[in-house]
C-alpha positions, 0 to 999 in steps of 0.5 A, spaced: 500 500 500 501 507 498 505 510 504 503 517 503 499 521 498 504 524 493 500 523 486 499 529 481 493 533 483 489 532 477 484 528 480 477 526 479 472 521 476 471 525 470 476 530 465 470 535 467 472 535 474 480 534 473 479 540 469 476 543 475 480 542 480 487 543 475 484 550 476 484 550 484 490 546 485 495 550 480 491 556 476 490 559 482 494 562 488 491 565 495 489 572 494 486 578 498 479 579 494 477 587 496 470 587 493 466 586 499 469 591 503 469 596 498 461 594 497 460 594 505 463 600 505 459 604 500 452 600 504 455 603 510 456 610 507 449 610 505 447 608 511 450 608 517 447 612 522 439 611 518 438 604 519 439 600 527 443 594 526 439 589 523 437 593 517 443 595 516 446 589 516 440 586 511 441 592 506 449 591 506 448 585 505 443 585 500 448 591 496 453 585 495 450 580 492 446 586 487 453 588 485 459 583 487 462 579 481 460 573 480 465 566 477 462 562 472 468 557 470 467 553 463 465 545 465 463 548 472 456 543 475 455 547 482 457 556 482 459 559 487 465 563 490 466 569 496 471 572 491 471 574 484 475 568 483 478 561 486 482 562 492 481 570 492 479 571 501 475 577 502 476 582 508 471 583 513 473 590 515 468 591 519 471 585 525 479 587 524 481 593 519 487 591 517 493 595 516 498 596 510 502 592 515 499 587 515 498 587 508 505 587 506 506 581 511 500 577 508 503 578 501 510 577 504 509 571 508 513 564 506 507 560 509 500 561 508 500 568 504 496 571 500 498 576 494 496 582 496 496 587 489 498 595 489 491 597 488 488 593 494 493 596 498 492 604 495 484 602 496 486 599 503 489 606 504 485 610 502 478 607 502 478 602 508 482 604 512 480 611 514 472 608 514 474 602 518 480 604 522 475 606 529 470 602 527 472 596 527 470 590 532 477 589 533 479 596 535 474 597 539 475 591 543 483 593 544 479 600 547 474 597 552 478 590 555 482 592 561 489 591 561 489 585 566 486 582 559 492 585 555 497 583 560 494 575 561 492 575 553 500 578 551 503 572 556 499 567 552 495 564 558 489 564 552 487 567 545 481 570 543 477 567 537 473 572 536 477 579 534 478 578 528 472 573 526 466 572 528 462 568 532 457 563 527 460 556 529 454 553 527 452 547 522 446 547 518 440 541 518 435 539 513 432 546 513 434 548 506 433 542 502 425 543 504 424 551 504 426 556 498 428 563 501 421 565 499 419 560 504 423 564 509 420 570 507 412 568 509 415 566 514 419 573 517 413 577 514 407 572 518 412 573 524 412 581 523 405 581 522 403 578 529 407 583 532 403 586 539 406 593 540 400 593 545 403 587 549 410 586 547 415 591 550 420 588 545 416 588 539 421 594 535 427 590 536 423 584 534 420 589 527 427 591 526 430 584 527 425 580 522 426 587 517 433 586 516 432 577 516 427 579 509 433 584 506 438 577 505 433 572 504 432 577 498 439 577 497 440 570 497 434 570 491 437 575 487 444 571 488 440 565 485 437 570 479 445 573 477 447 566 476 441 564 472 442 571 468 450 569 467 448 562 465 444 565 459 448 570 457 454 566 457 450 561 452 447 566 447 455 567 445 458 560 446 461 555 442 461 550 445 454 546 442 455 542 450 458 547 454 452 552 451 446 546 452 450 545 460 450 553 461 441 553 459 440 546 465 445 551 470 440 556 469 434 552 469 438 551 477 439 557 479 432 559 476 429 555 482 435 555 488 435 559 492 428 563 492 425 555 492 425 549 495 430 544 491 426 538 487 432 535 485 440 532 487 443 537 484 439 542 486 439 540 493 447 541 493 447 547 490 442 551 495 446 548 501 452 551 497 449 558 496 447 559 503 455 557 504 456 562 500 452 567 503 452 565 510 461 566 509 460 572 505 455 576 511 460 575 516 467 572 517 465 566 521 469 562 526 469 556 521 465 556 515 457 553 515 458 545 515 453 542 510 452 537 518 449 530 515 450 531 508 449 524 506 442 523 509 440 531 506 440 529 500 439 521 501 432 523 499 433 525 493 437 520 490 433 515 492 427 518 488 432 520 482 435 514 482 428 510 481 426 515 476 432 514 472 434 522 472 440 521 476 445 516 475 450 514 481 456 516 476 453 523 475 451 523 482 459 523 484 461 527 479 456 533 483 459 531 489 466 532 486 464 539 484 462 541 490 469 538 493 472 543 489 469 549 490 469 547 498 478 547 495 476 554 492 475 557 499 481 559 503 479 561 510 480 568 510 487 572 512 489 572 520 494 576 522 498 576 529 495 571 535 489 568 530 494 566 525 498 563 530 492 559 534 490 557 527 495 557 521 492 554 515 488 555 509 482 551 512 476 553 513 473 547 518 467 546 514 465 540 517 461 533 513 459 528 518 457 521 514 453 515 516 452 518 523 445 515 527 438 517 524 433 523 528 429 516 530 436 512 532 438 507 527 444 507 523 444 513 517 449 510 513 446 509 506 449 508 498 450 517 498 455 514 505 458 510 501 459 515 495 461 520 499 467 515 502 468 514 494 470 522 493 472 524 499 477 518 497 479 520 489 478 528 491 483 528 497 482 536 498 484 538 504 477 542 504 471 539 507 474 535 513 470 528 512 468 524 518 465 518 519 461 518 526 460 510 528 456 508 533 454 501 536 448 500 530 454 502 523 454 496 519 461 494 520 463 494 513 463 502 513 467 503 518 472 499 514 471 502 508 472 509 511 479 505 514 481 503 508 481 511 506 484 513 512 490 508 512 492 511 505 495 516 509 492 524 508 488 524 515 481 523 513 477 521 515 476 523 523 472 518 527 466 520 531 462 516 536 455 518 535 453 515 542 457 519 545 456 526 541 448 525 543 449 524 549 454 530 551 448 533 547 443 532 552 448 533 558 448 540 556 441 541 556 438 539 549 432 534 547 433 527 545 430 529 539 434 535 537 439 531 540 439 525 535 435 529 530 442 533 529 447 531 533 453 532 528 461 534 530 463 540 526 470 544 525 475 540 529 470 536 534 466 540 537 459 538 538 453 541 536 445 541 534 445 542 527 441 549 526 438 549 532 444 552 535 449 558 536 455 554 539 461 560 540 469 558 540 472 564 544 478 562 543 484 557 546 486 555 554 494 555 556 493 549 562 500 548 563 502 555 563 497 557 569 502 552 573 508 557 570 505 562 573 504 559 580 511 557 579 514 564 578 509 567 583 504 570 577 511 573 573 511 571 566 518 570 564 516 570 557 514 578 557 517 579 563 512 582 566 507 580 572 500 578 570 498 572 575 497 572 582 503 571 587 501 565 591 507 565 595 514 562 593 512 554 591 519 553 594 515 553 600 509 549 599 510 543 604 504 538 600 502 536 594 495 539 596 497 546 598 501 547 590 495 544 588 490 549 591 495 555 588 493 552 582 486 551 583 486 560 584 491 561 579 485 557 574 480 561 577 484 568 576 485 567 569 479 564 567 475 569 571 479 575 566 478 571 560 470 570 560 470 577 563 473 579 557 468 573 553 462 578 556 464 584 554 466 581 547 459 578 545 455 584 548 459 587 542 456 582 537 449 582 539 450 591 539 452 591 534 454 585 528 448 581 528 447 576 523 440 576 519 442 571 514 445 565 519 439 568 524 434 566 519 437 559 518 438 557 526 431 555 529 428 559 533 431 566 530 425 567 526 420 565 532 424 569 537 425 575 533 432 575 536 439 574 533 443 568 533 448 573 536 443 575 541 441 569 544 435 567 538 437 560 536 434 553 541 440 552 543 446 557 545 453 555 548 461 559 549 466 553 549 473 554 551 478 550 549 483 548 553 490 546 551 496 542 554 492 537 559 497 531 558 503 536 560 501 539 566 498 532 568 505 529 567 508 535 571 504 535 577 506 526 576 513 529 577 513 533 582 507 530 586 512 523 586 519 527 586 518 533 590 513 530 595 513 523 596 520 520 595 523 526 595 528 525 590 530 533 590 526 539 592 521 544 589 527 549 588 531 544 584 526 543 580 524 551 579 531 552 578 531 547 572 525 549 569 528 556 569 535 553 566 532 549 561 535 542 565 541 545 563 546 542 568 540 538 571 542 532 566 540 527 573 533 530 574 531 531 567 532 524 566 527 522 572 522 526 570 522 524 563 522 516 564 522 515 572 515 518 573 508 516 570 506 519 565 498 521 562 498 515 556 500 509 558 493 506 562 497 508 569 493 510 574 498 515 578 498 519 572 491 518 569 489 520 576 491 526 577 489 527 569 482 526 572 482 531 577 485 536 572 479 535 568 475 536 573 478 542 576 478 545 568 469 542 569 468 546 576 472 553 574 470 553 567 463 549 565 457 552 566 457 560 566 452 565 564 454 569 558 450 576 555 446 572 551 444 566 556 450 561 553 453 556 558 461 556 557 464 549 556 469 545 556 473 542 550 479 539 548 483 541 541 488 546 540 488 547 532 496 550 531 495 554 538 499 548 541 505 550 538 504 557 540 501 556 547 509 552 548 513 558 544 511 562 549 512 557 555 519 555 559 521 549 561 515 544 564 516 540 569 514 533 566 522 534 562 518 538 556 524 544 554 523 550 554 519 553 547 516 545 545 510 545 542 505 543 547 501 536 546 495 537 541 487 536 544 487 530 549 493 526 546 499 525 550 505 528 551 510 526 545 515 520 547 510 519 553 505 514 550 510 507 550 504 502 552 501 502 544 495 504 543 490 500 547 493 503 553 492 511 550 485 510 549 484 507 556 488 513 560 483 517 555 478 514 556 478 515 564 477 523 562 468 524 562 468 525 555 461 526 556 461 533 560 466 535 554 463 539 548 470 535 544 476 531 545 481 530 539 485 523 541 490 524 535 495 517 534 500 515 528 501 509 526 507 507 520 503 504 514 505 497 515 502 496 521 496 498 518 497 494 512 492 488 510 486 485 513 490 484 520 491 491 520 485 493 518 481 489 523 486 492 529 484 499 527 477 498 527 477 494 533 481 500 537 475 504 535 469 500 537 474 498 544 475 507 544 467 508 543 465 502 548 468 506 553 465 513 551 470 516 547 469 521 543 473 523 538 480 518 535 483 521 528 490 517 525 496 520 520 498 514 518 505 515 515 512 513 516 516 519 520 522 518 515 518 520 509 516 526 514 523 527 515 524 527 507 519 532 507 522 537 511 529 537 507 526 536 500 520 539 501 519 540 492 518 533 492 513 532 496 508 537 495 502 534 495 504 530 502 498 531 507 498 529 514 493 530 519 495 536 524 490 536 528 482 537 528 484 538 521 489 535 515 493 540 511 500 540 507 505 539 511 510 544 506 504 549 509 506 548 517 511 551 520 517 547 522 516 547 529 509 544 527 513 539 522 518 537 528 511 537 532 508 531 528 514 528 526 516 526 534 508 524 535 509 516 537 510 512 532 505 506 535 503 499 534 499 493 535 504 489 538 
């Protein structure tokens, strides 16, 4: 079997889609598109100050879809792009303005650029910047955060998501397969025509919310209509006899989608792809707006065409291969500072769940599961990320189908437990019926209910550097400044439970700065950038007359996500073992040999690093204490209110941030040197896990998943480990054995660590290598190289 994913990128079942994605691998580069901010900007010029918020909102976004550019390629089955072109990002002045600086270092970067021409940067300059400059979300928050934020969020004591994006980490349900735009509108226009002024102090605000969502329905339709009118002015000029008769049938598509509901499969992916569209034009979202469970929207559809003879499977997969291709097309939009470092890539997160259980709880898995697995594996983008949910009720074939893909080595699919997602669902307050109907995983693993719920990352947690800081006495050595408590010299404690207890109120202090700041934060966003298009797609917006910013959908939850748990699991190993039981040496030999980088502290780096248990290896010493951090994290983080009614979560994922979170780190007590990268999600510390994987996902196993909102459980295998029908039966018994004990979430690079090497050296010669970085695959030659060692020195594990 292939060991790594190095074939050309002329891919597809099809000349048709090979053509296509030729134009989105290698005819295209990263690039700033500044249409919409142009557009938004003239929209606010008009009517800023006229308008509240909502209906400003609506009729800016209704201005851009009147008069932006829109991309039709030739051979193209599924349209629809957020720039004038593939791979063109737009900006989103409204939420970071960004400087010529920063323009210049988007241009200038080796690593996830985006070419910025002299005349984006003359409009930045002269256009955008002296409109956006104070008006941005990002200004703004930098003026009203007070400074122990500044101080804690410079440290990298945790990161803040939503500066420059903003919220809208949601997944749509079955909604836009059954209703048209024109639909939407009946539906806003009845609510409006119920309002009490009499009886309902709130009803202005509820007028002016509905207003705004009836501008981007007809936005959306107007979309649609374009299209339609591109379609058949392109044809009356063509050529071209079939391109010219395919350009009549598009229009004849987009004459129904979006105003009406969709009749046919190609038709129900191209209203999904239009409100991706939308939803990521109106506002830059943290992660782009997931298809959810793809497989069973369009399953109807199929089934019905199928039997009628209008659709074959072959032209079936080739509609999916487009939309493939334009998820490709789509490049996150561009982050400068802290938010490129906590999230380096060009992928989006949009996230396809396949073959997860049904809302009536059997298995969901059918032909379109399989024919998704089929294009996902022949397509090999990094863009959608594709998981597979298994429960107890999946067919045994689909897991190993989904293996053979995932063994192939290019990190997808992830694997998800349905069980265990509908059941972290209900623990956090949901039905069972909106539970099963639409519990999905989306951007990395995070858990949701699809279209029914604003479910908000606020950003990263750094668990290990809160030890740090109680170690140093509050004092930060990386900005050498005093950002945490002084809970007295920790050469001090006398006890294993008195170092705990300081760590304890040192999480507290940081965790009570960082929600403060999150409360600030999301009154900015329900004042002032409501989002009438995503409101309008979240059950109970419409209902409610209330925005998905403000608290209107079913459902509303904050994560935050917490990095770092197996390194402090193992330092409080080290020290509680070391210091305090067989005081092997002192606390302030310890603090001394972190603050020198166990320079000259040979002896007692070697015992921390293989005399003491570590997280990983189903040791309970480790494991134990791993559980009193998660529940220590749970008591201090899980349920605050917000603003907007939300209850915080926790969750366990760190997309690039902890590679970042251990920049800004010294030397841990575990043996971890100064600057290393930290451990990704729940995965154990590298070199750590040296029982084989059965043991990694029973000291996994042991945190309660249940009380999560996610945890990412990376493993890496080399491919003859995997290889054959014994391989195969291993890797699907490791994940029956993992869901049986309520894991969540278990994910695979399966690849040898010298070809990773080779990389890193001749990285011209291995362009197409994907590995999986965290929640997500990306191209190794798009990491950084501290990101590149980082997975280069994961465990390599076997079966034994």
């Amino acid at each position: 079997m292939s060991t790594v994913t190095l074939e050309p990128t002329r891919r597809g079942s099809t000349e048709r889609i090979k053509h296509l994605r030729e134009i989105s691998d290698n005819q295209c580069q990263p690039s700033i598109s500044i249409e919409r901010a142009v557009l938004l900007t003239e929209a606010y010029k008009m009517w800023e100050g006229k308008y509240p918020a909502p209906i400003l909102r609506g009729k800016a976004f209704k201005y851009i879809m009147e008069n932006r550019t829109l991309y039709l390629e030739k051979g193209a089955l599924i349209v629809g792009e957020k720039g004038e072109r593939p791979w063109a990002a737009p900006t989103f002045p409204e939420l970071c303005c960004h400087t010529l600086e920063d323009f210049d270092n988007m241009d200038k970067r080796e690593k996830v650029f985006f070419k910025v021409t002299e005349e984006d940067k003359r409009i930045q300059e002269e256009v955008i910047i002296p409109y956006w400059k104070d008006r941005a979300m990002m200004t703004r928050m930098n003026q009203l955060l007070p400074d122990e934020w500044h101080k804690l969020f410079d440290a990298g004591l945790y990161t803040e998501f939503l500066m420059q994006r903003g919220p809208g980490h949601t997944v749509a349900d079955g909604k836009i397969y059954n209703y048209g735009y024109k639909d939407f509108i009946a539906k806003i226009e009845a609510e409006i025509n119920s309002l009490n002024f009499n009886t309902d102090l709130d009803a202005l605000a509820k007028k002016e919310e509905l207003e705004g969502m009836k501008l981007v329905c007809e936005g959306m339709i107007i979309l649609g209509k374009r299209y339609a009118a591109l379609a058949r002015q392109l044809a009356e000029n063509e050529a071209d006899a079939q391109w010219k008769k395919e350009l009549l049938e598009l229009a004849e598509v987009c004459d129904v989608v979006p105003e009406n509901k969709p009749e046919t499969f190609r038709q129900a992916i191209q209203a999904y792809w239009f409100s991706h569209i939308g939803v990521t034009t109106e506002m830059n979202n943290w992660d782009a707006y997931s298809p959810g469970k793809l497989d069973q929207h369009l399953e109807e559809f199929y089934d019905k065409e199928i039997a009628e003879g209008t659709l074959t499977r072959d032209e079936a997969r080739e509609y999916l291969e487009n939309l493939w291709v334009q998820f490709n097309n789509q490049p996150a939009p561009p982050k400068v500072g802290i938010t490129l470092k906590e999230s380096a890539t060009y992928t989006d997160f949009c996230n396809i769940n396949t073959g997860a259980l049904r809302p009536d709880g059997t298995s969901g898995v059918s032909e379109v599961s399989y024919l998704i697995l089929e294009v996902m594996d022949e397509m090999k983008l990094l863009q959608p990320s594709s998981n597979v949910q298994i429960s107890r009720k999946s067919p045994e074939n689909f897991l190993k189908e989904a293996l053979k893909v995932s063994r192939k080595g290019w990190g997808q699919p992830a694997f998800y437990n349905s069980e265990a997602i509908i059941q972290e669902l209900i623990n956090m307050g949901k039905n069972i019926d909106d539970a099963r109907e639409s519990g999905i995983a989306s951007g990395c693993v995070e858990t949701g209910t699809a279209g029914k719920e604003a479910y908000v990352l606020t950003g990263y947690l750094n668990v290990p550097k809160v030890m740090e800081l109680v170690l140093n006495r509050g004092f930060d050595p990386y900005t050498q400044k005093q950002v945490g408590l002084d809970l007295g010299d920790p050469t001090t404690f006398t006890s294993y439970e008195e170092l705990y207890q300081a760590i304890e109120k040192q999480l507290k202090y940081v965790v009570d700065v960082k929600v403060a700041g999150n409360n600030v934060i999301e009154k900015m966003y329900m004042d002032f950038m409501p989002v009438p298009l995503l409101s309008v797609l979240t059950d109970d917006c419409i209902k409610s007359g209330k925005d998905y910013n403000s608290g209107g959908a079913r459902y509303n939850t904050s994560y935050i996500q917490c990095v770092g748990i197996a390194t402090i699991t193992d330092s409080l190993a080290a020290i509680k073992l070391n210091v305090f039981e067989k005081e092997r040496f002192t606390m302030t030999q310890l603090v001394e040999a972190c603050q020198a980088n166990f320079e000259n502290y040979s002896e007692l780096h070697a015992i921390v690093s293989n005399e003491t248990p570590k997280y990983g290896n189903d040791d309970d010493y480790a494991d134990n204490l791993l559980k009193n951090v998660t529940n220590t994290l749970q008591k201090t983080i899980g349920g605050r209110t917000t603003p907007k009614g939300s209850k915080t979560i926790v969750e366990f994922l760190p997309t690039t941030c902890h590679v970042y979170f251990g920049q800004v780190m010294g030397a841990s007590p575990n043996g971890r040197y100064a600057g290393i990268p930290l451990p990704d999600g729940i995965s154990p510390e590298k070199g750590a896990d040296r029982n084989g994987p059965t043991a990694v996902i029973k000291s996994a196993a042991k945190i309660d998943q249940l009380k999560t909102g996610g945890a990412l459980l990376n493993q890496k295998f080399p491919p003859a480990v995997v290889a054959g029908e014994r391989g195969l039966t291993s890797m699907a018994s490791l994940i029956r054995s993992y869901f049986a004990m309520d894991g969540h979430h278990i994910q695979f690079n399966i690849i040898e660590r010298d070809v990773l090497i080779k990389a890193q050296k001749n990285p011209e010669e291995y362009k197409n290598l994907i590995v999986r970085v965290a929640g997500y695959s990306d191209y190794f030659n798009n990491l950084d190289k501290a990101l590149q060692d980082e997975i280069i020195s994961r465990t390599e594990q076997n079966f034994g």
